[in-house]
C-alpha positions as CSV (number, residue, x, y, z in Angstrom):
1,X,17.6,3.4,-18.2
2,X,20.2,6.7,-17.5
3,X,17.5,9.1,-18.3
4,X,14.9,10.9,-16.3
5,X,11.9,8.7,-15.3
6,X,8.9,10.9,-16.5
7,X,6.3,10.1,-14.5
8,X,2.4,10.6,-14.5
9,X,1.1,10.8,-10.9
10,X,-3.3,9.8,-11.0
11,X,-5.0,11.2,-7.5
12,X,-3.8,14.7,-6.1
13,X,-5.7,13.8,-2.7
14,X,-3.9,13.1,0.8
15,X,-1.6,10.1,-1.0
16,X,-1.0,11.7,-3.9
17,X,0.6,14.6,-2.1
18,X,2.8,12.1,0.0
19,X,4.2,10.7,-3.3
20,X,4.8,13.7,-4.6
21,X,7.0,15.0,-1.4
22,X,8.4,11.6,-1.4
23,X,9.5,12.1,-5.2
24,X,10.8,15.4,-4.5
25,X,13.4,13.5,-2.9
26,X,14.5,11.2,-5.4
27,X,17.2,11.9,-8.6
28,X,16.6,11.2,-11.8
29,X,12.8,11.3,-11.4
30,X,10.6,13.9,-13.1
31,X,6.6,14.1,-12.5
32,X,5.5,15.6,-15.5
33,X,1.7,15.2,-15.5
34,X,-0.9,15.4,-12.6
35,X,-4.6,13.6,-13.2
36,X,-7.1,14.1,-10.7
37,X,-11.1,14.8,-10.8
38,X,-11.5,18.4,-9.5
39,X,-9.4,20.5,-11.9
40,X,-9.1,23.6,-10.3
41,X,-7.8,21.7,-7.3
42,X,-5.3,20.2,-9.3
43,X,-4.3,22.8,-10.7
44,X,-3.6,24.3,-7.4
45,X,-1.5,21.4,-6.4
46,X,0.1,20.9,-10.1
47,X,1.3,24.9,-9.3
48,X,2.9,23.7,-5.9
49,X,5.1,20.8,-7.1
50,X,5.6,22.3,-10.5
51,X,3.9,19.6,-12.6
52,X,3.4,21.6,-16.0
53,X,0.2,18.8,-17.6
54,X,-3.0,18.9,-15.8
55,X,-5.8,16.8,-17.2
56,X,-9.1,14.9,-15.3
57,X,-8.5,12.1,-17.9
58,X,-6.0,9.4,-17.5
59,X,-5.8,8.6,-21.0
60,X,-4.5,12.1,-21.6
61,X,-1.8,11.5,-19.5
62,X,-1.0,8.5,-21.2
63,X,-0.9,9.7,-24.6
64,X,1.9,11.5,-23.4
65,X,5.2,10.2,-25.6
66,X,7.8,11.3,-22.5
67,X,5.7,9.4,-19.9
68,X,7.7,6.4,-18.7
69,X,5.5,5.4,-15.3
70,X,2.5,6.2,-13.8
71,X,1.3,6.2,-10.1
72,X,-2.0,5.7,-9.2
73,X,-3.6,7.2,-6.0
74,X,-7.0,7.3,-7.0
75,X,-10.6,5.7,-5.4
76,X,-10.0,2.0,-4.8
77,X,-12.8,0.8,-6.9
78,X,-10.5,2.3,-10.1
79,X,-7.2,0.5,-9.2
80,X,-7.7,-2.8,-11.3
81,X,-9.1,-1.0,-14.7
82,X,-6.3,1.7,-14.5
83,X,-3.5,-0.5,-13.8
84,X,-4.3,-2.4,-16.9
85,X,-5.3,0.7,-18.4
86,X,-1.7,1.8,-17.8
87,X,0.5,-1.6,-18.4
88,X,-1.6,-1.8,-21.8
89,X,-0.7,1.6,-22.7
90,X,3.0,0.6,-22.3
91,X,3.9,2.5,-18.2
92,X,5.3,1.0,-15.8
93,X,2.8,1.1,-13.0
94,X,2.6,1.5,-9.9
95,X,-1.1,1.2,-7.8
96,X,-1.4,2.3,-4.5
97,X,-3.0,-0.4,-2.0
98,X,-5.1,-1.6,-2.8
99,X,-4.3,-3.4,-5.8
100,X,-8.0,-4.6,-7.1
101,X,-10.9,-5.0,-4.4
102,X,-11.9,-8.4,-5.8
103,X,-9.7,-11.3,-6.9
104,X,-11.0,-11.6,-10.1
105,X,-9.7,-7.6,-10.3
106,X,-6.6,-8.5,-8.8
107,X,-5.7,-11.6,-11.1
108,X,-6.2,-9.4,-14.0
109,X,-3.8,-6.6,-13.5
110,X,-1.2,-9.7,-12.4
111,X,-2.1,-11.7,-16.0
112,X,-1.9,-8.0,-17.3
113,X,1.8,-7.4,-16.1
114,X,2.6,-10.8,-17.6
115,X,1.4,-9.7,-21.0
116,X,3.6,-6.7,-21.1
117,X,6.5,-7.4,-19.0
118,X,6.4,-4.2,-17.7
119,X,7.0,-3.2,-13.8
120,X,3.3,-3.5,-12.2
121,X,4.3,-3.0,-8.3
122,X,1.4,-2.2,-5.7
123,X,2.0,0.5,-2.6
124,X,2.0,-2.8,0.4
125,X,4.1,0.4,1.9
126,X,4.6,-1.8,5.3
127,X,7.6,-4.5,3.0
128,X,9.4,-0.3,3.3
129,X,8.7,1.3,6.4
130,X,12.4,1.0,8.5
131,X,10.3,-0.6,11.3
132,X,9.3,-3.5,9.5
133,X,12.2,-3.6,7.6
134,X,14.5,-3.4,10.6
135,X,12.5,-6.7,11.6
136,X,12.5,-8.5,8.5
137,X,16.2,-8.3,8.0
138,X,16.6,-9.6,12.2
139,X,14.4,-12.7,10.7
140,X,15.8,-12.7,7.6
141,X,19.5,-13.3,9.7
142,X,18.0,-16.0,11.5
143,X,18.2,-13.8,14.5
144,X,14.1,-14.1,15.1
145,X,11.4,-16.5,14.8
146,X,8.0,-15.0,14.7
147,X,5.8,-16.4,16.6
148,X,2.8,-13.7,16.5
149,X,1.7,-10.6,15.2
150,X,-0.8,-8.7,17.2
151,X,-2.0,-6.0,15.1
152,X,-4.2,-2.9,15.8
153,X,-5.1,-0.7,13.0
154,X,-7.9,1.7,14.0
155,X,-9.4,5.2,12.9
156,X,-12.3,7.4,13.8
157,X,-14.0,7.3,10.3
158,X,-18.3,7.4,10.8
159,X,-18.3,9.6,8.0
160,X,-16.5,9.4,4.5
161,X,-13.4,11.5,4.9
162,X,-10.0,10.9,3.8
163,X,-6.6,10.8,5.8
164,X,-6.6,14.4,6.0
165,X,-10.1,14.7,7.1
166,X,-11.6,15.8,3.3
167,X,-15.2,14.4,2.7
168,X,-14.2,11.3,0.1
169,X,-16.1,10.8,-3.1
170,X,-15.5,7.0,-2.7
171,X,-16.2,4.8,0.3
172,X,-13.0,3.7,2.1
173,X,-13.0,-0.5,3.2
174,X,-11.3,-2.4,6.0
175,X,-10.9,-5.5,4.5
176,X,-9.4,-4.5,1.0
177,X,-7.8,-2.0,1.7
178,X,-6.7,-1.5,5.6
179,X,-6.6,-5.1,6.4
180,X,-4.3,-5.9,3.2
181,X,-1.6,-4.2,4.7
182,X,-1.3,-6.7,7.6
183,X,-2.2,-9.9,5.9
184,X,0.6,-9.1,3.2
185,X,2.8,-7.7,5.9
186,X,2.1,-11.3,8.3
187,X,3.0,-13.7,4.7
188,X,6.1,-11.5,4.1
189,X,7.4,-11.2,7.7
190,X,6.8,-14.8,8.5
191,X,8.4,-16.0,5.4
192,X,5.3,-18.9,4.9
193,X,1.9,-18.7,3.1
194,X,-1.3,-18.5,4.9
195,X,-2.8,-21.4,5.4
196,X,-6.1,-20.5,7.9
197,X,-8.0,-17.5,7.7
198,X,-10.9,-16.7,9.8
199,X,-12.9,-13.1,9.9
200,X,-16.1,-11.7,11.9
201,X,-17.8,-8.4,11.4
202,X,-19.7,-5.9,13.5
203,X,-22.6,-4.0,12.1
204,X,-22.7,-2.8,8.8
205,X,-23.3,1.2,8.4
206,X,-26.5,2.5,7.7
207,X,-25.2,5.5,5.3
208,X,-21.4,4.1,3.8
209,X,-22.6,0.2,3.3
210,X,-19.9,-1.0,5.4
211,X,-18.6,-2.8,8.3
212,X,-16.9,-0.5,10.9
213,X,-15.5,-2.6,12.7
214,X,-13.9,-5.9,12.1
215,X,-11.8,-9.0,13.6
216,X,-9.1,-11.2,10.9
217,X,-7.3,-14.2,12.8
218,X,-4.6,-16.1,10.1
219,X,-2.0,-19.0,10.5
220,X,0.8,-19.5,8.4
221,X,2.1,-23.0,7.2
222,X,5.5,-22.9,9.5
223,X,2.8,-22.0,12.8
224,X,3.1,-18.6,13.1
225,X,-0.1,-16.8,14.3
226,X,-1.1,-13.2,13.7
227,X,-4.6,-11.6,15.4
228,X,-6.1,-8.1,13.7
229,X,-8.6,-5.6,14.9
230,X,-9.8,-2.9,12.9
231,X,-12.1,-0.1,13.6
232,X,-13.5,2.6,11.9
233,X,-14.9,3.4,15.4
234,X,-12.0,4.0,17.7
235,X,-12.7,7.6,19.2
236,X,-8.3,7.8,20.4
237,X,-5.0,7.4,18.9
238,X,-5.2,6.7,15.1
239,X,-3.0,4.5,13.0
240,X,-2.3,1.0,13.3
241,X,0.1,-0.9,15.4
242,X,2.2,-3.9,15.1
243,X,3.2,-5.6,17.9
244,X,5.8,-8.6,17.1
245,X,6.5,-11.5,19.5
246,X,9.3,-13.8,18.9
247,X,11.5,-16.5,20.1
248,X,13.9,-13.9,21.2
249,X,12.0,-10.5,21.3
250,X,9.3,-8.5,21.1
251,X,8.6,-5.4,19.0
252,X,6.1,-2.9,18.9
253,X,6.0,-1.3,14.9
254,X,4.2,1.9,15.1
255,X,4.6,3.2,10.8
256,X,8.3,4.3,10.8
257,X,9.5,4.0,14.4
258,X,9.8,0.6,16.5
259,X,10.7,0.0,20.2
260,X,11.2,-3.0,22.2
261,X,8.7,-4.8,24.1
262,X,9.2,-2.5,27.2
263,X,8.9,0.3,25.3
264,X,12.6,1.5,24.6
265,X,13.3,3.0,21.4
266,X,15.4,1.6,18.7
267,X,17.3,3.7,16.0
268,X,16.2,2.6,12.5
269,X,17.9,5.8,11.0
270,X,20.1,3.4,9.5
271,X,17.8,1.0,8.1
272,X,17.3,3.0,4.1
273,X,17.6,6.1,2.7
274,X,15.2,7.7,4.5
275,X,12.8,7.3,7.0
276,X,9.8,7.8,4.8
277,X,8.1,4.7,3.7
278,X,6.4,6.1,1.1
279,X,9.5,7.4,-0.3
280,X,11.3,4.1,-0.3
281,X,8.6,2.4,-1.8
282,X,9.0,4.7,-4.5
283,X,12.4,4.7,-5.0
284,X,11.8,0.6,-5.3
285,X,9.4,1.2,-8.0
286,X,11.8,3.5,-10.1
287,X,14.8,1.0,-9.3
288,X,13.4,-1.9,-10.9
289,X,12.0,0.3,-13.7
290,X,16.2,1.1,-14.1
291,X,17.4,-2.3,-13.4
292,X,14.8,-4.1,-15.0
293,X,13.8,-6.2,-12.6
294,X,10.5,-7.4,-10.5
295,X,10.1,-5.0,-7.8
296,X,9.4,-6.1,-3.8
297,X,5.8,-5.4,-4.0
298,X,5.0,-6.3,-7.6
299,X,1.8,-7.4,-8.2
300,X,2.6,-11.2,-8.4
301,X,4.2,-11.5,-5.1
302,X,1.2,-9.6,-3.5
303,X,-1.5,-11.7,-5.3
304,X,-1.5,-14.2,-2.7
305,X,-2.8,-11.4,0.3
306,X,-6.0,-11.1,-2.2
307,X,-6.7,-15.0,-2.4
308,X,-6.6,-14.4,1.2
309,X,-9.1,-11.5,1.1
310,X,-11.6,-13.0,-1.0
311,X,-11.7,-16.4,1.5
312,X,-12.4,-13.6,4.2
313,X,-14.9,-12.1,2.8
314,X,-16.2,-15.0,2.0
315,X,-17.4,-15.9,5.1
316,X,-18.2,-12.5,6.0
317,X,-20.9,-12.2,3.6
């Protein structure tokens, strides 16, 4: 493909607009439609980023001729249904994390992408941030053995508001959603499937439904360990933090930077393109879309972090 990927971009919230800056910095890439539930708001942001279709109906967007791709950054409860709504509509697709928040969901979007043969990739944006992929490719040399990921990923969330701070319309979870990004991160770092998974809860809350606070242990088959905490609670630094410990180093992973152990920083400038994560992810997406290929990140190679998900919350219910 030599042409311009026209894309369709679903969710003009706080990760919509990431995609859309991250986009600006890509060639050959066009977003030509903008879908999102308040109108006059997307409007507002369609004006910004110069996106000439504005609709509050997906299926609009798809009816579009000149729409090659779509990216979805809409409430996690939609992801499965529009994914498949998209891959049977013949676009590429590409669903921001997570991918379904039930197997079940998740195995249909995967047997979905098998029908069509299209690109189906989900946003596991820690496989692209230059930390993690600065440690990947030391592991990936043979120049690290994991031994353990110790993983904090905590926010101060007791009522429903997004990234930016924006009351949600949708209630946000930390097992399908925040705790997918380690348990995919852990399989793909250690280079081994999971083969134990354990989970405990704290108190569920009395308005959103949910646990706030949460604690995942997991093994892989070649012994590597990996310990997460997650909080919805944590009144102090937000984000989450990856802390690596191997056979010849430790690293501490915090989104796009990384130092050692002792806290000295190392220059992953080099690593990609850019430094953006969300930006390289993208730029995966639309290379395979060119190439015609399976992306890193497509929705078969993630499937296995959801098998993991659903034991989890298994026991947790």
């Amino acid at each position: 493909m030599s042409k311009t990927i026209k894309v369709a971009l679903a969710g003009a919230g706080a990760f919509g607009i990431k995609h859309l800056d991250g986009i600006k910095n890509i060639d050959g890439v066009e977003v030509v439609s903008l879908v999102s539930r308040d109108l006059e708001k997307t409007r507002e942001v369609a004006k910004q980023y110069g996106i000439a279709h504005v609709t509050t109906d997906l299926a609009d967007s798809l009816a579009l001729a000149e729409v090659d791709a779509v990216i979805l950054c809409t409430p996690t409860q939609m992801h499965a249904a529009q994914a498949i709504q998209c891959l049977q509509a013949g676009k590429h697709v590409q669903v921001e994390i997570p991918m379904a928040d039930s197997l079940a969901d998740a195995e249909a979007v995967v047997a979905a992408q098998k029908a069509t043969g299209l690109v189906a990739m989900c946003g596991h944006t820690r496989r692209f941030n230059p930390s993690h992929q600065w440690v990947h490719h030391k592991i990936a040399a043979g120049e690290l053995n994991l031994q353990q990921m110790d993983v904090q990923t905590y926010f101060f969330r007791r009522t429903n508001t997004n990234a930016l701070g924006q009351a949600r319309s949708w209630t946000d979870h930390l097992l399908w959603h925040h705790a997918a990004h380690t348990v995919d991160l852990f399989t793909y770092q250690a280079g081994s499937p999971i083969v134990q998974a354990n989970a405990i809860q704290g108190p569920i809350h009395p308005v959103l439904g949910i646990a706030m606070d949460m604690s995942i242990q997991l093994k892989a088959a070649n012994g590597a360990i990996c310990t997460l905490s997650l909080s919805f609670n944590n009144d102090g630094p937000l984000g989450t933090y990856f802390r690596y410990i191997g056979d010849t180093g430790t690293y501490l992973a915090r989104y796009d930077d990384l130092f050692t152990g002792k806290e000295e920083k190392i220059d992953v400038s080099q690593v990609a393109v850019s430094m953006n994560g969300i930006e390289l992810q993208d730029r995966e997406f639309f290379a395979a879309i060119r190439e015609g290929r399976e992306p890193n990140a497509s929705v078969a190679q993630v499937l296995p972090c959801y098998q993991v998900l659903h034991k989890l919350e298994q026991q947790l219910s």
